[in-house]
C-alpha positions in Angstrom: 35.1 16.7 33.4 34.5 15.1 30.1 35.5 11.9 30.0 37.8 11.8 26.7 39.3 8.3 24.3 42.2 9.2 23.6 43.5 6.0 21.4 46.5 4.1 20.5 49.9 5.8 18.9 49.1 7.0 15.9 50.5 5.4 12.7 51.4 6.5 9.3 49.8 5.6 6.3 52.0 2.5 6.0 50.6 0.9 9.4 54.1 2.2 11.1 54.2 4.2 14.3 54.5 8.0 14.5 57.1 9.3 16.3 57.6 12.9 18.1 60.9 14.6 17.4 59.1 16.9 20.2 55.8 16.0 21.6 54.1 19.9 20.6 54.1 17.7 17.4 51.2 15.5 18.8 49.3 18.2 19.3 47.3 17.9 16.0 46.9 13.9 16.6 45.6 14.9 19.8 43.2 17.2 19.0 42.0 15.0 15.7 41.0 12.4 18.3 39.7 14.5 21.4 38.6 18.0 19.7 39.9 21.3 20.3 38.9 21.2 23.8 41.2 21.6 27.2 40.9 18.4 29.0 40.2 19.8 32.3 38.1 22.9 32.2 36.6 21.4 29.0 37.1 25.3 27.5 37.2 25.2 23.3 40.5 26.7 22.5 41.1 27.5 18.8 44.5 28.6 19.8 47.1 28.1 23.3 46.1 24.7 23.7 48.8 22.9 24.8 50.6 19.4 25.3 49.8 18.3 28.4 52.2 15.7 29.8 50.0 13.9 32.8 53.9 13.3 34.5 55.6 16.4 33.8 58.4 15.7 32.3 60.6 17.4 34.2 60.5 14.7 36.9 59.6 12.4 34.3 62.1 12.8 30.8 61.2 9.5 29.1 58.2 10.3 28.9 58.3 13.6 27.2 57.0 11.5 24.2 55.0 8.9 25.2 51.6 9.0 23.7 49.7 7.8 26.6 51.2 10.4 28.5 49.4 13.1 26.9 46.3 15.0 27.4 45.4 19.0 25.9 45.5 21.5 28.6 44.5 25.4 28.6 47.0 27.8 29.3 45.6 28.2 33.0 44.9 24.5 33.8 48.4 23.8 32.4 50.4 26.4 34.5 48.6 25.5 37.5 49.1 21.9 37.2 52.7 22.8 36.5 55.8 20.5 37.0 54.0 18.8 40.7 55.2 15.8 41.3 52.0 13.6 41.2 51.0 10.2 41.7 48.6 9.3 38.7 46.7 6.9 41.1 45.9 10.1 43.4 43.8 12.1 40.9 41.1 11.5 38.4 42.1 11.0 34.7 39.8 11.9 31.8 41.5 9.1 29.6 41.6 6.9 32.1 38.4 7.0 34.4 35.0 7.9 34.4 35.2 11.7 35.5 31.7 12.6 34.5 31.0 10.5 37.7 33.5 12.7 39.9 32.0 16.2 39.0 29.2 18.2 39.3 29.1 21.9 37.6 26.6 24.6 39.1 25.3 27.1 37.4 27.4 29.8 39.5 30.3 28.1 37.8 31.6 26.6 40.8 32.7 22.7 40.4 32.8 20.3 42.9 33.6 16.7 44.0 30.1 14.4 43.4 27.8 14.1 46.1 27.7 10.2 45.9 31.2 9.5 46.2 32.9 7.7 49.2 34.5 9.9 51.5 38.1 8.2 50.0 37.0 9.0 46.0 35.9 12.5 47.3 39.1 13.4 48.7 41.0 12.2 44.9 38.1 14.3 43.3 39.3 17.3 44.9 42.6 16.5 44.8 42.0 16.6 40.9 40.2 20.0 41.3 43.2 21.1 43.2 46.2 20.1 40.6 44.3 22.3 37.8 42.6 25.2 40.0 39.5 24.9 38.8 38.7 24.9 42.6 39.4 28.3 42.5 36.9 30.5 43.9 35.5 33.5 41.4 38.6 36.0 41.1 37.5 39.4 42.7 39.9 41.6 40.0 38.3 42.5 37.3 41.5 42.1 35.1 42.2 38.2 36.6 43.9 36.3 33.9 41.8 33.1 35.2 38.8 33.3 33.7 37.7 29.8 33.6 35.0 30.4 36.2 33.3 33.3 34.4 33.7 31.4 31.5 31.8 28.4 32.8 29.1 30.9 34.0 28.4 32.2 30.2 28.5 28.5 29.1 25.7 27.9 31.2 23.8 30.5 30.6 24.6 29.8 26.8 22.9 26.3 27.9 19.7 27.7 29.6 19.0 30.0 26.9 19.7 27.1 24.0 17.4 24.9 26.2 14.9 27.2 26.7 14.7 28.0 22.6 14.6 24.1 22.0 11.1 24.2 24.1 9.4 27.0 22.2 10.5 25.1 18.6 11.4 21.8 19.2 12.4 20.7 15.8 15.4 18.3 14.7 16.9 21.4 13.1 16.7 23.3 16.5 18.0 20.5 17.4 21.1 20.2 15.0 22.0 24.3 16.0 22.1 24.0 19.7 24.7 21.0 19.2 26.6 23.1 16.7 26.8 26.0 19.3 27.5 23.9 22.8 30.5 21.9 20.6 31.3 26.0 19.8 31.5 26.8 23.0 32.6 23.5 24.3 32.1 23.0 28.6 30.5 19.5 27.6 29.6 18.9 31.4 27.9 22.0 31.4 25.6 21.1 28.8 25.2 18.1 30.2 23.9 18.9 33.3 21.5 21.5 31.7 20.1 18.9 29.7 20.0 16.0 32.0 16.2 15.6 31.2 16.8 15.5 27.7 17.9 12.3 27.0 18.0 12.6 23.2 20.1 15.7 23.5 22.4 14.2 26.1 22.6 11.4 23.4 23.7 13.9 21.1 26.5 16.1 23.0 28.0 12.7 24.2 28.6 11.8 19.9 28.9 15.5 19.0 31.9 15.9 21.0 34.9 14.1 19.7 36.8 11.9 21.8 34.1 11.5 24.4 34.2 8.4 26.1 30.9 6.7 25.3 31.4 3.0 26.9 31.5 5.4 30.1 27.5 5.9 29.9 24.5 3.3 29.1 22.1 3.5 26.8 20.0 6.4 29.5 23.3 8.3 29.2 23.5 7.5 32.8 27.2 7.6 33.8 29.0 4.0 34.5 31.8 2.7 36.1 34.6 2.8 33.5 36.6 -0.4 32.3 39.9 -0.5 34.4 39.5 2.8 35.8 39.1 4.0 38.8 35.8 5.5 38.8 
């Protein structure tokens, strides 16, 4: 999960404040400061990518436009999520911690909790896995509305094959295209993982993406523990 800087409110041209008559409005704010991407699944979505209040705001109605309660959701990461009552202290936040530190993605599209986590941080890293379902093992119907697993599947092999093409012709335009295809495609972990020995590239999808968190990382891209989160 791609670890995201979502900002302050946004402000006019005049230095004043924006406000939401509804909060679908912040949907283009949101979008200009994290790219079209769902915040969960990481999925590009040129269209039915959604507001995502973090406390629904059914159980939650003052915050219906409150900024910093807003992330961009898919439609099946936001239906599974749904109107829960949650605790934001028992999950993992991609504005607020370090989540490339929480995940690992496999190249049978499965994701789970990170191996190196304490038995405690596992247990909220799968807890974040369950409030979206992308713990949800690979549908058996061929017509399954979720496709977010098979989807992470072609995004890896998408990876693989740009990989592979980068070490026949490893040139700075060869470069340039795989970068303009993975933030295409989006699934930023994915491409991540594929390139961990890539350092240069890993350089690149962490300031290719927009909004990607890049005090959570040093200067190896390693993942690091982020400032006031949890992880």
């Amino acid at each position: 999960m791609r670890p995201v800087e979502r900002g302050d409110w946004p402000v006019d041209n005049e230095g004043v404040r924006r406000t939401f008559s509804d909060y679908p409005e912040a949907r283009g704010a949101l979008i200009e400061r994290m790219g079209e991407y769902c915040s969960f699944c990481e999925g590009r979505m040129n269209a039915s990518l959604a507001v995502e209040h973090m406390l629904p705001q059914e159980h939650h109605p003052g915050l219906s436009r409150e900024w910093h309660n807003f992330l961009l959701a898919c439609v099946n990461c936001n239906s599974t999520k749904s109107a829960k009552r949650i605790r934001l202290g028992s999950y993992y936040w991609p504005d607020r911690d370090n989540t490339a530190r929480a995940f690992v993605h496999a190249a049978d599209g499965v994701v789970t909790a990170a191996p190196n986590l304490s038995p405690q941080e596992r247990r909220r890293a799968e807890r974040t896995l369950q409030l979206t379902g992308l713990d949800k093992l690979p549908p058996h119907h061929p017509r399954a509305s979720d496709r977010r697993w098979q989807h992470r599947r072609e995004a890896w092999a998408r990876a693989e094959e740009a990989r592979d093409c980068l070490a026949a012709s490893d040139t700075p335009h060869m470069r340039r295209l795989v970068i303009r295809q993975a933030t295409a495609l989006g699934h930023w972990s994915i491409w991540m993982t594929v390139f961990a020995a890539d350092g240069d590239m890993r350089q690149r999808l962490i300031a290719a993406f927009t909004g990607t968190a890049r005090a959570c990382f040093d200067a190896a891209t390693r993942p690091v523990p982020r400032a006031g989160g949890a992880l």
